[in-house]
N, C-alpha and C positions, 0 to 999 in steps of 0.2 A: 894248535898250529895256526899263524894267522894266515891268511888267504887274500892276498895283496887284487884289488878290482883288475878284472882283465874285460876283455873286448874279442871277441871272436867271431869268427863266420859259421852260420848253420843253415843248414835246408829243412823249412819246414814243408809236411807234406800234406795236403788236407783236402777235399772234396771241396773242388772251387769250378765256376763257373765262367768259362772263357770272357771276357771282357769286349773282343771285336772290336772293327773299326767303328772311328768317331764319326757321325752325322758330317757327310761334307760341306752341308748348306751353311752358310752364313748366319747365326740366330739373329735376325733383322726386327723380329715382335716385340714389344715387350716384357720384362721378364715377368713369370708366371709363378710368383711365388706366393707362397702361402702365410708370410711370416709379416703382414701388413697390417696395420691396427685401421681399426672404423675410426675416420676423425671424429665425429663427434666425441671421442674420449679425449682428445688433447687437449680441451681448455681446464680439467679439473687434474691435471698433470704437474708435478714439480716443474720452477721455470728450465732448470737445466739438462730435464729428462725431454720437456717438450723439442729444445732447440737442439740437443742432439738427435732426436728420432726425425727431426727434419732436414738435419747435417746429409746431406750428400746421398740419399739413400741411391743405390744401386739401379739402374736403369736398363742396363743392357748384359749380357753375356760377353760381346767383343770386347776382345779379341779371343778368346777361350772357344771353344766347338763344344758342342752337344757331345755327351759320349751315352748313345743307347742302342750301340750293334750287340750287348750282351743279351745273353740268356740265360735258362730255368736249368739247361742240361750239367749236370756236376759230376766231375770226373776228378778222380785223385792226381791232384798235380804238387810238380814242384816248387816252393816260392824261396828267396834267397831271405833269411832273416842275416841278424845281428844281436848277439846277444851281448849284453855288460852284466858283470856279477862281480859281487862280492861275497864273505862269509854271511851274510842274511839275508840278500835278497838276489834273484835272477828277472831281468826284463829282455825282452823278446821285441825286437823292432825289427818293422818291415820298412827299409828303404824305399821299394820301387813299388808302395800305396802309401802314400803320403807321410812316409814315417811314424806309421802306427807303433804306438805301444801296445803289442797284440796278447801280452801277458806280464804278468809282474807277480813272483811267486817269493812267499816270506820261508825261507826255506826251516829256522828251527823250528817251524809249525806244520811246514808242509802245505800253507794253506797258500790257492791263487787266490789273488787280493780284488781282481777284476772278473767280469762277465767275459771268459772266453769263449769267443764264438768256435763252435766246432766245426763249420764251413766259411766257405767264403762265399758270399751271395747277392754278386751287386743287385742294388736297385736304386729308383729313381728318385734322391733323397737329396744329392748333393744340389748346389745351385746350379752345376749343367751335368746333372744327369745319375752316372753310375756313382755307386757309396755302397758300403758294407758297415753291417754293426757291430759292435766288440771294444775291448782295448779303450786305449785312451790316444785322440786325433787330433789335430793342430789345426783349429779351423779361424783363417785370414782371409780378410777381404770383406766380405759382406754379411748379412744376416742371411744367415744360411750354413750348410755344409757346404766348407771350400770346394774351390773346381779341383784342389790336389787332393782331392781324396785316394784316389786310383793312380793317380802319378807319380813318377819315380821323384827323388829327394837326392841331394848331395851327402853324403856321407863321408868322415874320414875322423881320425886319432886326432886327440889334440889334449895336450894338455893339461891334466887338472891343478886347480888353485893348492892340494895336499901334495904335489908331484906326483900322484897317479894318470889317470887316463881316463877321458873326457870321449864322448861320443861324441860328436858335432852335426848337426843335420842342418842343412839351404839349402834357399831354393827363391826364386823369383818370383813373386806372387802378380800375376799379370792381370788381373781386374784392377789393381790400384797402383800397380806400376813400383813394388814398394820388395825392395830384399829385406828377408829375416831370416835367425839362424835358432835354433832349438840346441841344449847344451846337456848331456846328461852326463852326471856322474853321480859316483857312489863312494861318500868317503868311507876310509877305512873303519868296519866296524858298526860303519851304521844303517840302521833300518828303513831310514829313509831315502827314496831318490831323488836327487837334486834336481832341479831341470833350468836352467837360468834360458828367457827369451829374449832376443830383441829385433825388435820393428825399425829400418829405417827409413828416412824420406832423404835420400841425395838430391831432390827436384829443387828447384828455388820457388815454387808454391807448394801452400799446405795440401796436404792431403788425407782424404778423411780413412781415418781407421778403425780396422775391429781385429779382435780376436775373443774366440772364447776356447775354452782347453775342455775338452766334454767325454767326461770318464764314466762309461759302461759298468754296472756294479748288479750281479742280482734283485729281481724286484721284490725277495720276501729280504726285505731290511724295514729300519725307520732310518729315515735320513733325517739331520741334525745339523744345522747350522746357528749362528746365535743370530736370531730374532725373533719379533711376535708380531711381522707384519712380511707379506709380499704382495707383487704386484703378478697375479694371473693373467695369464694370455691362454685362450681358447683358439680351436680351429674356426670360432665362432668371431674371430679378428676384433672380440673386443680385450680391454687391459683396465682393468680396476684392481684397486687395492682390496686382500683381503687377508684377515685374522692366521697367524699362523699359532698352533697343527694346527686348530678344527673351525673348520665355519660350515652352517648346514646343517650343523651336528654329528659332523663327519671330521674325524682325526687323519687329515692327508698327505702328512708325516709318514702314512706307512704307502706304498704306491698303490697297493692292491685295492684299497679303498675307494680309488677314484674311477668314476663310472664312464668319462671319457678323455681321451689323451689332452694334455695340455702342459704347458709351464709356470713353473711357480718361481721369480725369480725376488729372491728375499733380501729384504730389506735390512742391512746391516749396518748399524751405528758407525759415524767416522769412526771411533776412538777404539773401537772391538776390533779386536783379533781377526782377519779373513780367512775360515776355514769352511769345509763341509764335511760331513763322511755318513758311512751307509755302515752299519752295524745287526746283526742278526740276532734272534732272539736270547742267543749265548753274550751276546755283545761283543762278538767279533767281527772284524770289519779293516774298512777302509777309511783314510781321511786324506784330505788334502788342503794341504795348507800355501797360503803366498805372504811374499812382502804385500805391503799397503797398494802398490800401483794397481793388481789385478783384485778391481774392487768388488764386482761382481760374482752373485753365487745363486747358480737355478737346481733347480729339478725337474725331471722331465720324466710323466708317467705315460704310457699305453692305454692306461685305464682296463675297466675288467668288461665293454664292451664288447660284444661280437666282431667287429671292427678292428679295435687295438689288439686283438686274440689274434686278429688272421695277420695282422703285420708283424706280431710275432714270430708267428709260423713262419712265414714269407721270408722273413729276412735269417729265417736260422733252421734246424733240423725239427720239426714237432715233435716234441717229448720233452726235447734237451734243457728246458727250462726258460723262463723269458727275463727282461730284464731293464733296469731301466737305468736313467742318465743323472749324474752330478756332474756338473761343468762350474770354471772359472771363467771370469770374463772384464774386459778393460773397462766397461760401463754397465749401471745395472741390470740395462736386459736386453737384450739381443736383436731388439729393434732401433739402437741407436750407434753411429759413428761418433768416433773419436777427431777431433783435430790434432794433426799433429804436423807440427810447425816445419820451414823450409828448412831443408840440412840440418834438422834434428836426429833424434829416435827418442825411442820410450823401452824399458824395460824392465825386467823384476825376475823371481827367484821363486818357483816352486817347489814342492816336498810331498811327494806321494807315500804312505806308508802304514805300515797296521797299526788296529788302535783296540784296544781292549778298555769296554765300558759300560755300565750297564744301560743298554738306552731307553728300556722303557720305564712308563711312571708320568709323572707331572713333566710338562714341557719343559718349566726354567731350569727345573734341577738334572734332568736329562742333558740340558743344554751343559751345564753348570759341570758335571761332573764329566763328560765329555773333552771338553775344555783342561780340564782340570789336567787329565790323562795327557793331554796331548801337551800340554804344558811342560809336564815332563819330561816327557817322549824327546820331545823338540822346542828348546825355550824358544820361544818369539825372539830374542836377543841375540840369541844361536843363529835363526834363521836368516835375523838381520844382517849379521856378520858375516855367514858363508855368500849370501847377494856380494858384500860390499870387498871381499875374499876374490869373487869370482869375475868382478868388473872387470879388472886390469886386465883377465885372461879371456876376453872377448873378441877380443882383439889380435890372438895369440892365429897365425898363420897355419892352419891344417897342416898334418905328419901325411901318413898313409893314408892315399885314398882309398875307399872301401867300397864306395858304390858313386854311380853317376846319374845326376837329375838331365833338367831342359836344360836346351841351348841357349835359349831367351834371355836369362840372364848376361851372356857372354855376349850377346849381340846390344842390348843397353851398355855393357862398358865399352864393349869396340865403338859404339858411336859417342860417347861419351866419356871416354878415358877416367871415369871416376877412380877415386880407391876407399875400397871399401877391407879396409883390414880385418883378416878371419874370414871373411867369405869370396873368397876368390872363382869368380866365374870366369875361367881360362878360356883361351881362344879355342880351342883342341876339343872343348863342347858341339860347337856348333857343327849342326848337322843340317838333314835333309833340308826340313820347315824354315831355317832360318836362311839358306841360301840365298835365295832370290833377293830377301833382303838384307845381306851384306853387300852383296852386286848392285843393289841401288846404294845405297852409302857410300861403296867403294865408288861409281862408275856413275851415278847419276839415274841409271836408265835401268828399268825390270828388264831382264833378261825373256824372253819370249820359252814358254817350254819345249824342253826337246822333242816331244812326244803330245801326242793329245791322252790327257788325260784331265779330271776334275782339278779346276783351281784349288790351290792351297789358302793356306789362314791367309787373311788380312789384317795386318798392324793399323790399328787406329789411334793412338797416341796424338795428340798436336805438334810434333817434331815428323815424325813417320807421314801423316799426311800431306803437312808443309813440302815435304820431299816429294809424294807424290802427283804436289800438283804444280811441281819444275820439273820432271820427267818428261820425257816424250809420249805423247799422246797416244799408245797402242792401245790397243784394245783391252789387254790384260790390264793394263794400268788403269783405262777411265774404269773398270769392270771393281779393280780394287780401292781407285780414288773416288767411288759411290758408296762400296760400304765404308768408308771412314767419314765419308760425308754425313750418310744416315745416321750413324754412331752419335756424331756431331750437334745432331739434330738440324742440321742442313738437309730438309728431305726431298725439296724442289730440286738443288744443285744437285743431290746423288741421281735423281731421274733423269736430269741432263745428262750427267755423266755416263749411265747404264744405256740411254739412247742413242748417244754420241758412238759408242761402243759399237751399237749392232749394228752398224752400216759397214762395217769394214773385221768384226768379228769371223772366226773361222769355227767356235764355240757358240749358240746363241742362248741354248738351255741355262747356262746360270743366268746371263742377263736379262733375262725374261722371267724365272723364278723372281728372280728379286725388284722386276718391274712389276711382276702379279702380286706381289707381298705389298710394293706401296700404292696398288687401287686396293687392297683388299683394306689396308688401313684407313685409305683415304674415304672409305665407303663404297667405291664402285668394285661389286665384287662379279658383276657380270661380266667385266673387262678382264678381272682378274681368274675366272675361270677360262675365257679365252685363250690368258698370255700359259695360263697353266699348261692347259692341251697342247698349244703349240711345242711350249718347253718340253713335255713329256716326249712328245715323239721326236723333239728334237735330238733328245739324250739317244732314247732308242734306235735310231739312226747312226748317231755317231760311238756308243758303245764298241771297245772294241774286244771286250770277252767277258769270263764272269767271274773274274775276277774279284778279288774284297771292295776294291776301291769302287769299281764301275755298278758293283751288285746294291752299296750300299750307297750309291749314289740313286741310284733304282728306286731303293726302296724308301728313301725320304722324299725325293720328288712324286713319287706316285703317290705316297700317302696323302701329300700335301695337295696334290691336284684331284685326288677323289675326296678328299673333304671340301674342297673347293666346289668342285659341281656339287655334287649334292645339297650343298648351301645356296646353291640358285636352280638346282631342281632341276637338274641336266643329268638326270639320272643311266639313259643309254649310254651315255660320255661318259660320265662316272664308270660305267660297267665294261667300257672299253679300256680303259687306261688299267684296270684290275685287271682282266686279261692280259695285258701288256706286262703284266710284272714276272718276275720268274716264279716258278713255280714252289721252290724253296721258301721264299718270301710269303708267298700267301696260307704258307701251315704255321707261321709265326702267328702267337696271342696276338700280341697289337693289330695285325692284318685281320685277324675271324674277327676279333670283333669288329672292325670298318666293317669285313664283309656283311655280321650280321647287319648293319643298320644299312646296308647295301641294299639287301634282301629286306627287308622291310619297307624302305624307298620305292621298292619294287613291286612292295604289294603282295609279297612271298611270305606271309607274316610265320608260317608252318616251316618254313623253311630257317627262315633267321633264329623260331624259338628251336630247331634242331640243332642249329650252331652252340648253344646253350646247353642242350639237351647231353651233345657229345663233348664239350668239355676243354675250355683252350684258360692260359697262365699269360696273362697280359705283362712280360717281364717287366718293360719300362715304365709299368703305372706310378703316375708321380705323387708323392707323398701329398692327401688330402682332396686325392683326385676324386670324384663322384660321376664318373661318364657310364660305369658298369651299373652302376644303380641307376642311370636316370634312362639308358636304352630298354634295360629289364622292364622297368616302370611304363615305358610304351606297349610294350609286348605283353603285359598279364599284370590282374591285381592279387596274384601269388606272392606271398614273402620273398622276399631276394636270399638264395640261397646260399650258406654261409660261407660255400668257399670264391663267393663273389664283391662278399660284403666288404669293403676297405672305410666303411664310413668313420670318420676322427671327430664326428660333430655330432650333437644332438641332433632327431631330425625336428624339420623347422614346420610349424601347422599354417 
C-alpha cells in the first residue's frame, strides 16, 4: 500500500534542561569567539578564500542578548515536535529550537540516520550563548552556531512541487538583518529528504552572508567526501592546508583518530559532485548531498583527548555514546562570508539519506564507490531537477500554521512594507519585545515604561537608529540611541548619549553598566570599577522582587562588577557586591567559581581549593574556554582533574 507524505504534530518528551531568562545586559564587548584564524596564515591563502574570510566578519552580538540563565538540572519535559513521513523515511523537527532535525529514521531498516541526542542540554556553543547537540541545525549569520539555535521558527503546510506537503520553516535572522525559509519534503517513495533553502537580502546594500547545515552523525564512522586535500582549523586559530585521510601518519577519515577537536574543511573540485556521508564499519550510514551553490563540506571531531571526552559527556548522557559533525556550507570554511547582492537571494536544494558502501580501503576508491552508490540512489540530474521543480514553489504562500517564530520579522515589514512571498511575517506576531518599537515607527517617540523594570532589546540597524536620534530626548531613548551608537562604532557619541541620560534618568544602573564597559574598553578600568559599584547598588535599590527578570538582571551585573574590582584589586568591594547577590545565584557553577578566585584574592587559598574540593558544573562554559584550567593552575601544580578539563587545544610550552 502506498503511504502518501503527511505532516503531523507530536510531543516529544526527554530529560531537558530549562533554558531561563536571557542576560538583560546589552553584549557591548566584542564578540569572544573562538572561530578566528591567526593572520599571519592569510597571505599563503587562496585570493578568494582570503577576501571572503575578511568580508564582514561579525563584530557584535546586537541586536540579539546573551541567553545563559540555563542550567545542569534535567528534568523530563514536554517539547512540541513536527514530524513529516513518508513510506521510507520519518524526520522529527523541533520548531521552537531553531528547527532542528532532531531525527531522521530510514524506516525499511529501522535504522536512525543521525546522532540522536537523548537529552537536551544547553551550553555555551552558539554565538550568544545556549545550543544543544544532536540532529541536523540551520546555522545563518555568522561563523559560529546561530543565535536561533534555542529559538522558536515559523512553521506551516505548504505545498509540495509532486502535490504532496512541504514543511515550511522562517524566520528572521537578525545579526544580518536577512529573512530565510528552510523547505522540507519527502517525495513519494523516496529515500531521501528534500530540503530546498533560501537567503534573502530585501535591503538595497549587500549583505555579507553564511550558512552552514551541520549534521550530527555517530563518531565510530569514516567520513567520505571526494577529495585529497582540506584546509584544518584548530582551537590553535591556525588554517593550513592538509593531505586528506592521513597526514602525521594518522588516517583522520575516522574521527576517533584525532587527538584534539578541530575542522577539516575539504577541498572539493569545481566539477565534483558536493556530497559527504558517515558510514560504519558495515557501510552503513548517512550522506548528504546538494546542488552546486552549497559548496562547502567540513568535519568536525572532538578528538579522543581528556577535553573533547568531557564535552562529550557535557553536552549529552555519559554512556550514551559521542559523536561528531558533517556540515554543508555556502563557502569553503566557516571563517568566511558570502556577498550577497541588494534585492537578491541565493539558494539550492539538499537531500539527506542512507547510503550503503563499503567505506573502508584505499581513499580514492572508498571515495569512488561511495559516489558510485549514491549515484544511484539519487542521480546528480535527479537532484538537479527536484531544485529547479521546487523554485516556482518558494514562493507558494503557507496553508496551516503549525508553529509560531519572533516578532522581528513582522516589525521589519510593518516598517518597510516589503513582500516577501512564502514567508509572511504577519502583523498578529508582534509581541511584547517589539512593542516599544512599533510605537516609535507609529508615533516617532519611545513610549516611557509602565513599570520599572530592566530595559528591553535595542534595535541597532541604520534605519532603527536614524529614528532614534529624531525621537525625543528621554532618557530610555538616549540609554537606547548609545547602544546603537556603540554598535555603530560611534563610541565617543554613545557616552555622550548614556551621560546625557543620567541627569534626568529614574533608572541609572544600566547607564552606568554600559558607561563602566566603555572605560573598561577604553582602558580605564579603575573608573570602570567605580561606575560598576555604583550601578550595582543602584539595581539593588531599585529591584523590585525576585523575580526571573530582576534576579537575572542581578546576577549579570554582579558578575560583571566582581570581575571588575578584582581586576583593579578592590578585593573587600569585590566581596561586598557577592554578598549582595541572592543567595540562589551564588550555588550556581559560574558564581563558585568567581567565588573561588574571590577567595584566592583574598588569600583564602585552602578555602578556594575547597570550592574545588566540593565540586560546582560551570553550565555556561563557552566552547574553548580555559579559565578552569588557568584558576586550577594558580592554586596547585596537581593535574587538572578530569571533570574540570574542557581543554580543545594542545597545551602550549
Amino acid at each position: 500500500m502506498v503511504i502518501v507524505t503527511t505532516i503531523r504534530r507530536e510531543v516529544l518528551t526527554l530529560p531537558t534542561a530549562e533554558l531561563g531568562p536571557d542576560n538583560p545586559l546589552p553584549p557591548l564587548r566584542p564578540l569572544d569567539e573562538a572561530h578566528r584564524m591567526d593572520d599571519r596564515d592569510r597571505e599563503d591563502l587562496p585570493r578568494d578564500m582570503a577576501r571572503q574570510i575578511g568580508y564582514e566578519p561579525l563584530r557584535s552580538l546586537l541586536p540579539t542578548r546573551v541567553r545563559d540563565g540555563y542550567d545542569r538540572d534535567r528534568a523530563p519535559r514536554a517539547i512540541d515536535a513536527l514530524v513529516i513521513e513518508n513510506d521510507r523515511l520519518r524526520a522529527t523537527v523541533l520548531p521552537a529550537l531553531g528547527g532542528r532535525i532532531a531525527s531522521l529514521v530510514h524506516k525499511p531498516t529501522d535504522r536512525e540516520l543521525l546522532y540522536r541526542n537523548p537529552v537536551l542540554q544547553p551550553a555555551n556553543f552558539a554565538l550568544n550563548g545556549a545550543w544543544f547537540s544532536g540532529g541536523i541545525e540551520w546555522n545563518i549569520g555568522a561563523t559560529g552556531h546561530t543565535t536561533l539555535s534555542c529559538s522558536p521558527v515559523h512553521a506551516a503546510r505548504v505545498p509540495a512541487p509532486d502535490g504532496g506537503e512541504m514543511l515550511r520553516l522562517w524566520e528572521w535572522e537578525r545579526l544580518r538583518d536577512l529573512p530565510f525559509q528552510v523547505d522540507l519534503w519527502l517525495p513519494d517513495g523516496s529515500d531521501f529528504l528534500h530540503v530546498g533553502v533560501r537567503i534573502r537580502n530585501p535591503h538595497e546594500k549587500p549583505a555579507p552572508t553564511y550558512w552552514w547545515s551541520n549534521i550530527a552523525v555517530p563518531e565510530e564512522r569514516r567520513v567520505l567526501a571526494p577529495a585529497s586535500e582540506a584546509w584544518h582549523f584548530g582551537y590553535e586559530r591556525r588554517l593550513r592546508r592538509v593531505p586528506v585521510p592521513s597526514y602525521d601518519g594518522v588516517d583522520r577519515s575516522h574521527p576517533l583518530n584525532s587527538p584534539y577537536a578541530a575542522d577539516y574543511f575539504y577541498e572539493i573540485p569545481d566539477a565534483r559532485r558536493r556530497w559527504i556521508a558517515a558510514l560504519d564499519a558495515d557501510g552503513h550510514g548517512l550522506v548528504q548531498t546538494s546542488t552546486d551553490a552549497l559548496r562547502g563540506r567540513k568535519l568536525f571531531v572532538w578528538g579522543t583527548g581528556s577535553g573533547g571526552r568531557r564535552w562529550q559527556d557535557w553536552l549529552t548522557e555519559p554512556g550514551t555514546g559521542g559523536y561528531c559533525e558533517i556540515q554543508a556550507g555556502l563557502a569553503r570554511t566557516q571563517l568566511e562570508h558570502i556577498r550577497l547582492d541588494p534585492e537578491s537571494e541565493v539558494s539550492w536544494l539538499e537531500a539527506y539519506g542512507p547510503l550503503d558502501a563499503e567505506a573502508e580501503g584505499e581513499w580514492p576508491a572508498a571515495v569512488d564507490r561511495a559516489e558510485a552508490r549514491l549515484e544511484t540512489a539519487l542521480p546528480r540530474a535527479d537532484l538537479d531537477a527536484a531544485y529547479t521543480a521546487w523554485k516556482p514553489y518558494a514562493d507558494t504562500e503557507p496553508g496551516e500554521i503549525l508553529a509560531t517564530g519572533s516578532g522581528w520579522g513582522a516589525l521589519e515589514v510593518l516598517r518597510t512594507d516589503w513582500k516577501l512571498p512564502g514567508t509572511p511575517f504577519d502583523e498578529s506576531t508582534l509581541g511584547e519585545a517589539q512593542a516599544p518599537w512599533a510605537a516609535l515607527l507609529r508615533s516617532g517617540a519611545l513610549p516611557e515604561p509602565r513599570r520599572v523594570r530592566p530595559p528591553g532589546e535595542t534595535l541597532v540597524a541604520p534605519h532603527w537608529r536614524d529614528m532614534l536620534e529624531t525621537a525625543p530626548a528621554t532618557p530610555l531613548t538616549e540609554y537606547h540611541l548609545g547602544v546603537s551608537q556603540w554598535h555603530a562604532g560611534d563610541r565617543a557619541q554613545a557616552v555622550r548619549s548614556w551621560e546625557r541620560a543620567l541627569e534626568l534618568a529614574p533608572s541609572l544602573w544600566p547607564l552606568l553598566r554600559c558607561l563602566a564597559v566603555a572605560d573598561q574598553e577604553s582602558g580605564n578600568h579603575e573608573r570602570a570599577a567605580d561606575r560598576y559599584t555604583e550601578a550595582f547598588a543602584d539595581l539593588c535599590h531599585e529591584r523590585r522582587d525576585a523575580g526571573e527578570s530582576w534576579t537575572a538582571a542581578t546576577a549579570a551585573l554582579g558578575r560583571e562588577a566582581v570581575e571588575a574590582l578584582l581586576r583593579v584589586r578592590r578585593v573587600a568591594d569585590a566581596r561586598a557586591v557577592w554578598e549582595m547577590l541572592h543567595p540562589a545565584t551564588r550555588e550556581r557553577g559560574r558564581f563558585l567559581l568567581l567565588q573561588a578566585e574571590l577567595l584566592l584574592a583574598e588569600g583564602r587559598r585552602d578555602d578556594a581549593w575547597a570550592v574545588f574540593a566540593d565540586g560546582f558544573e560551570v553550565a555556561d562554559l563557552r566552547e574553548g574556554a580555559e579559565s578552569i584550567g588557568r584558576l586550577w593552575a594558580r592554586l596547585t601544580d596537581e593535574p587538572l582533574p578530569a571533570r574540570y578539563d574542557f581543554r580543545m587545544r594542545p597545551e602550549t610550552r
